[in-house]
C-alpha positions as CSV (number, residue, x, y, z in Angstrom):
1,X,40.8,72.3,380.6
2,X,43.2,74.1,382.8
3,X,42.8,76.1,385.5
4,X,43.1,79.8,385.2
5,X,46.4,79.7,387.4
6,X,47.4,77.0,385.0
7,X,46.6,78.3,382.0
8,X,49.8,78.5,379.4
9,X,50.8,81.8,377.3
10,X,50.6,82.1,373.9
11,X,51.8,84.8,371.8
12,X,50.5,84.8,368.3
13,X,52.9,87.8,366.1
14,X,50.9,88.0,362.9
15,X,47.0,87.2,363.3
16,X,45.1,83.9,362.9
17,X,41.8,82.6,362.0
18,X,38.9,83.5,364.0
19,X,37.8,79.9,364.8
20,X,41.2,78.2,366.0
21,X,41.5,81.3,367.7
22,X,39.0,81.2,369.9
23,X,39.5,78.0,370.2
24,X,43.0,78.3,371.6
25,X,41.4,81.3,373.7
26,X,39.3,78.5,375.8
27,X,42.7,76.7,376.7
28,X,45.3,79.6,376.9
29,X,46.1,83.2,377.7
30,X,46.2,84.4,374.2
31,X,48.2,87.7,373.4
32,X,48.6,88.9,370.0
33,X,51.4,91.6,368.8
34,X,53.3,92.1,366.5
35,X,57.0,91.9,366.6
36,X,57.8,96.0,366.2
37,X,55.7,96.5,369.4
38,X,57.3,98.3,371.9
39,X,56.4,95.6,375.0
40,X,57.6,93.1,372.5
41,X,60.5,91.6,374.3
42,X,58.7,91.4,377.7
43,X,56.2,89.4,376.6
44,X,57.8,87.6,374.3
45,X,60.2,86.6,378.0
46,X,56.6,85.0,380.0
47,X,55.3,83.5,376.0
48,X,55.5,79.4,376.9
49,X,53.9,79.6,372.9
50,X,54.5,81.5,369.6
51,X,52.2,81.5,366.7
52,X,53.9,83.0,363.6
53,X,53.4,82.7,360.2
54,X,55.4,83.9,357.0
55,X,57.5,87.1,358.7
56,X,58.3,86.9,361.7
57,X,62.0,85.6,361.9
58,X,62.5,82.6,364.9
59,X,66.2,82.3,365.6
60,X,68.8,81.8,368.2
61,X,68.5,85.9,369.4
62,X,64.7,85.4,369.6
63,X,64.7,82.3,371.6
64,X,67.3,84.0,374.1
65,X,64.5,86.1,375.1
66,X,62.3,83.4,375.5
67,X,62.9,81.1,378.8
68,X,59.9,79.8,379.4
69,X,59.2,79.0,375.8
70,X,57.8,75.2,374.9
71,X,56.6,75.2,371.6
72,X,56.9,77.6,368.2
73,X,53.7,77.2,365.8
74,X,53.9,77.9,362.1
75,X,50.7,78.1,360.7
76,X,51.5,77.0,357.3
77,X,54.0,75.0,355.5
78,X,57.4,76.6,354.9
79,X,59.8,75.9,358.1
80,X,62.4,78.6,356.5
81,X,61.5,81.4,358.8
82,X,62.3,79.1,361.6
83,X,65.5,77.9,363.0
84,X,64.7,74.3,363.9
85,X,68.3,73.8,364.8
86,X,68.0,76.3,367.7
87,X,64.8,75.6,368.7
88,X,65.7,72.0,369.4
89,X,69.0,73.0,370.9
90,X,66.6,74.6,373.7
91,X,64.4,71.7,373.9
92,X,61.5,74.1,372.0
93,X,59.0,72.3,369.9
94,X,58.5,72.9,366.2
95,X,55.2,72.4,364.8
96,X,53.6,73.4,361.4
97,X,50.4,72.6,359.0
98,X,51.8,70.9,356.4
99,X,48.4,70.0,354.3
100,X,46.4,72.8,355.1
101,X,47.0,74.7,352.0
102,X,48.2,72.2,348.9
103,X,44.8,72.7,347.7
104,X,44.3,76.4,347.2
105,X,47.6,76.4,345.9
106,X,47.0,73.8,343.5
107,X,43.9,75.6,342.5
108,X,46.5,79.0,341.9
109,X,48.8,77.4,339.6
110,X,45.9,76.1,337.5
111,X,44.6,79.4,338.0
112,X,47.4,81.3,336.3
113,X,48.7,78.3,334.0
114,X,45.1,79.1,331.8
115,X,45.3,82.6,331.9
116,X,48.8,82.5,330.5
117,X,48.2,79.7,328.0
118,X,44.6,81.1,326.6
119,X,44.5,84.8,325.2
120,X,41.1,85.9,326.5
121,X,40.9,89.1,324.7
122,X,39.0,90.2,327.6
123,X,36.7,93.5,326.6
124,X,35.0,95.4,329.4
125,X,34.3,99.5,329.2
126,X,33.1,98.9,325.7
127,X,32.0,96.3,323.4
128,X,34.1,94.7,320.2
129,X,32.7,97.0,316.7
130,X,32.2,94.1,314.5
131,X,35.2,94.1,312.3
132,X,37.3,94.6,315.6
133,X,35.4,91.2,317.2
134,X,35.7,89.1,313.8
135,X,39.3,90.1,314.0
136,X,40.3,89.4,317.5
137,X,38.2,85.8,317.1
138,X,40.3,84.7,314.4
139,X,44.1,85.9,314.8
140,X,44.2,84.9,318.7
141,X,44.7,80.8,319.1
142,X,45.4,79.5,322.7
143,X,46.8,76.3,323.6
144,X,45.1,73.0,325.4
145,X,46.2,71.7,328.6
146,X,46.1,68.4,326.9
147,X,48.9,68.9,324.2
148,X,51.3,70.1,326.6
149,X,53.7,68.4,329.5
150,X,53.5,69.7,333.0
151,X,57.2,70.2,334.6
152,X,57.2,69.8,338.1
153,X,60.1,71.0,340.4
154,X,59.5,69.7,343.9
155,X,56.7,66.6,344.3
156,X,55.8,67.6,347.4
157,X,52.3,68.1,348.7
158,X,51.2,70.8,346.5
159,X,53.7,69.0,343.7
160,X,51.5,65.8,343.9
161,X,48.2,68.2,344.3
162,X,49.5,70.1,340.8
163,X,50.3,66.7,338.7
164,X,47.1,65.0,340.0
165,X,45.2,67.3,338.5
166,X,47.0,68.0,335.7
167,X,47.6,64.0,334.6
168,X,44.2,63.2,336.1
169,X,41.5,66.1,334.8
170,X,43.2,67.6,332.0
171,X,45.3,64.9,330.3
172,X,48.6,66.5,330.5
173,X,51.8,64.4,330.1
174,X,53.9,65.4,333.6
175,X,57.2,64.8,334.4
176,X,59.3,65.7,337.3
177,X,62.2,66.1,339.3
178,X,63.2,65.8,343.3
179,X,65.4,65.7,345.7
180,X,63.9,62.3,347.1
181,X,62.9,59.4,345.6
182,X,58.9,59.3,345.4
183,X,56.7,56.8,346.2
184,X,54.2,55.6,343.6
185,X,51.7,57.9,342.5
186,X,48.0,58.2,342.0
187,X,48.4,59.5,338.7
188,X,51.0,58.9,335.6
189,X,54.0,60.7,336.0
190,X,57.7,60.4,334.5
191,X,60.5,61.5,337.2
192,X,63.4,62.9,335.1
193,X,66.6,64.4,335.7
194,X,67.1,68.6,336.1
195,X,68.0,69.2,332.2
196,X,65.5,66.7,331.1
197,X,62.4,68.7,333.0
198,X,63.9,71.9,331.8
199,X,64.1,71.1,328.3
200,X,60.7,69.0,327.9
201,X,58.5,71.0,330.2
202,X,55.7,73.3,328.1
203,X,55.2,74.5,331.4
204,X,57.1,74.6,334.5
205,X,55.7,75.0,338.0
206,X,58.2,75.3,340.6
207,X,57.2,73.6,344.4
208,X,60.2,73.9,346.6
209,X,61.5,74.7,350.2
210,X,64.0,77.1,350.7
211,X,66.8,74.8,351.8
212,X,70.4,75.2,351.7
213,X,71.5,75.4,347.8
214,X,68.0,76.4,346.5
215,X,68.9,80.1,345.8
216,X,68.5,80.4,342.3
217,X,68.0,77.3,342.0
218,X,66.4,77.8,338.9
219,X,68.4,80.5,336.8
220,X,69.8,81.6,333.4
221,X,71.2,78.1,332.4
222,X,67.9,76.7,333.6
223,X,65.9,78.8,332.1
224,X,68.2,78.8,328.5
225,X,67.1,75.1,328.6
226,X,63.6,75.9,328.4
227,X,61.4,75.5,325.3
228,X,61.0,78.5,323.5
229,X,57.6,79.5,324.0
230,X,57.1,77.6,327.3
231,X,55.7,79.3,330.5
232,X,57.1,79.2,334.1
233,X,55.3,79.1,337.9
234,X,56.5,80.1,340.7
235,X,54.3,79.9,344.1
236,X,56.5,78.4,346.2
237,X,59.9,80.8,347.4
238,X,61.0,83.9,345.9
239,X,64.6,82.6,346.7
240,X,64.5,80.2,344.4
241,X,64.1,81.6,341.3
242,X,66.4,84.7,339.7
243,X,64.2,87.0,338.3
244,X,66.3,89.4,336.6
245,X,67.3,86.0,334.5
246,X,63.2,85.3,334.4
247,X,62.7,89.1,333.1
248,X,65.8,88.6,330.4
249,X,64.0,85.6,329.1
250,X,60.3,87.1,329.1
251,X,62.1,90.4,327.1
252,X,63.3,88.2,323.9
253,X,60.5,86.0,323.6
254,X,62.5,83.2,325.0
255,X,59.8,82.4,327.5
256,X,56.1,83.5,326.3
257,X,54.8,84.3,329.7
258,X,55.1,83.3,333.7
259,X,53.3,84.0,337.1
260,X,54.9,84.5,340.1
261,X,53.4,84.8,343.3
262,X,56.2,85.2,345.6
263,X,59.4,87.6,345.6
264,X,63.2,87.9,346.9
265,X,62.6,90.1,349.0
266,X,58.8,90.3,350.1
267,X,57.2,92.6,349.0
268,X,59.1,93.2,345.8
269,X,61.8,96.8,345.2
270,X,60.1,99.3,343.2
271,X,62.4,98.7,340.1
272,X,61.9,94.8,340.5
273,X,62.5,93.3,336.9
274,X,59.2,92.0,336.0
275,X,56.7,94.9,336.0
276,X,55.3,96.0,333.1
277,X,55.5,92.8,331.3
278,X,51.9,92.2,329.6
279,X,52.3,88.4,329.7
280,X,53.5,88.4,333.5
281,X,51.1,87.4,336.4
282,X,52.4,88.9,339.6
283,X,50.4,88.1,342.7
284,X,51.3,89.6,346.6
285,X,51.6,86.4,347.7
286,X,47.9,85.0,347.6
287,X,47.9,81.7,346.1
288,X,47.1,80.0,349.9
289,X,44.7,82.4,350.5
290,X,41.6,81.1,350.2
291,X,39.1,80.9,353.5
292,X,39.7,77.3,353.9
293,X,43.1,76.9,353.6
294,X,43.8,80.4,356.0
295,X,41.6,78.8,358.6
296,X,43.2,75.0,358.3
297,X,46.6,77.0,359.4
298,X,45.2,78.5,362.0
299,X,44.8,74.9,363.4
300,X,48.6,74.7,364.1
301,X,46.9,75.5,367.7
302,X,46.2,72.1,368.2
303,X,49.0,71.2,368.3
304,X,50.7,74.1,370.2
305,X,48.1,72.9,373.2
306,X,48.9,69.3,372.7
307,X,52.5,70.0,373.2
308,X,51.7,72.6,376.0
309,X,49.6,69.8,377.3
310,X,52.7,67.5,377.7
311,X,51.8,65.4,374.6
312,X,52.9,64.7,371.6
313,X,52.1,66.6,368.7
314,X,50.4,65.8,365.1
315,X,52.7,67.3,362.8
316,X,56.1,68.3,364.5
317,X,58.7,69.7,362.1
318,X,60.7,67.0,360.1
């Protein structure tokens, strides 16, 4: 453990878990600010490590203020946020947690997917009159996860996560689409072409990065050769998907419902085209918050002190 003349500076801009933090504490002068402070810059200038999350923007003017800077630390899996490019250019380290939160996310989409599938008729403040329950029982019909096919955009970690458990524990036919050709899977699934997943997919969960091209990557044509009836997911990037095209198709029945847990921009505009809709989940961004997965991003402090430590870390940026 180093010294306390030796010990490295990290900056950490928007929080982390309680248990990698105090971990970190034991091996590192820890400051935590956000980016708006006023004493921003000057620390940001003696930071050898940054801790950030979803907001905080690292990019060629940031690192400018950061000479003695080693190693940036995303705790969690997007990279967008970050300009890896830059870092590198300045010999700064990129490191992330790509796994720590493909479960609870997985868990989200199946989350939503039911809810949007399966009218509840949910009564609360006061109880069904008779007539009114015998009613509601027999004019609302769901449908089963097992008559439908899963579209998957992006077979990723939480991609994988969502079709597992949607070939695997609830029968589903799945098919999918990537950039990247896939290795085998653990569980039956049929990689198609864009149109193909569009036009087949019951559902359609979307599990992409925000690379170059992505913006609206799925849009009015994409969503005109969707099912009519079918549902669509989106808990990956706001970027990705155009939601006054989602909105357009959610108004005339073209779609019969969809969930979105993330927004272009973040939070949403007050006139943002999908309030109001009955058969639309919105979410502030909370399908990786679950205690587990917050604290498993937290860990990206490992590998900020491995790479402070002069060795190589676990899971550098690809």
């Amino acid at each position: 453990m180093p010294t306390t003349a030796d010990r490295p500076t990290v900056l950490i801009t928007e929080g982390s878990d309680p248990r990698p933090l105090a971990w970190l504490r034991e091996r590192a002068d820890v400051i935590e600010m956000p980016t708006n402070a006023p004493d921003f810059d000057q620390t940001l200038a003696r930071a050898d490590g940054l801790i950030v999350r979803t907001y905080t923007r690292v990019n060629g003017e940031m690192l400018a203020k950061a000479p003695r800077l080693k190693v940036v630390g995303r705790g969690g899996v997007g990279l967008e946020n970050i300009d890896v490019a830059a870092c590198r250019a300045r010999g700064v380290e990129v490191v992330y947690t790509p796994d720590a939160n493909s479960i609870a996310v997985g868990d989200y989409v199946f989350g939503v997917m039911i809810q949007l599938i399966r009218p509840f008729a949910r009564f609360k403040e006061r109880a069904y009159g008779s007539d009114e329950f015998k009613k509601v029982r027999t004019s609302q019909r769901g449908r089963q996860l097992d008559e439908l096919t899963l579209g998957v955009l992006g077979m990723g970690r939480v991609g994988k996560r969502v079709g597992a458990i949607a070939a695997n524990g609830f029968g589903m036919r799945v098919i999918y689409n990537d950039l990247l050709e896939i290795p085998p899977l653990n569980f039956a699934a049929t990689s198609v072409d864009k149109p193909t997943l569009f036009r087949e997919a019951d559902v359609l969960t979307i599990h992409v990065d925000m690379r170059p091209g992505n913006r609206h990557l799925v849009g009015a044509k994409e969503i005109g050769l969707m099912k009519r009836g079918a549902v669509l997911i989106n808990a990956s990037r706001g970027e990705v998907l155009d939601a006054y095209a989602l909105a357009d198709a959610i108004r005339t029945a073209h779609l019969s419902g969809a969930a979105l847990d993330v927004f272009d921009p973040e939070p949403p505009v007050p006139d943002y085209p999908l309030l109001g809709f009955e058969n639309v989940i919105l979410t502030p961004h909370m399908a990786s918050r679950t205690t587990i997965a917050i604290e498993n991003m937290g860990w990206v402090v490992k590998d900020i002190a491995a790479v402070l430590a002069g060795q190589k870390p676990q899971f550098p940026a690809p």
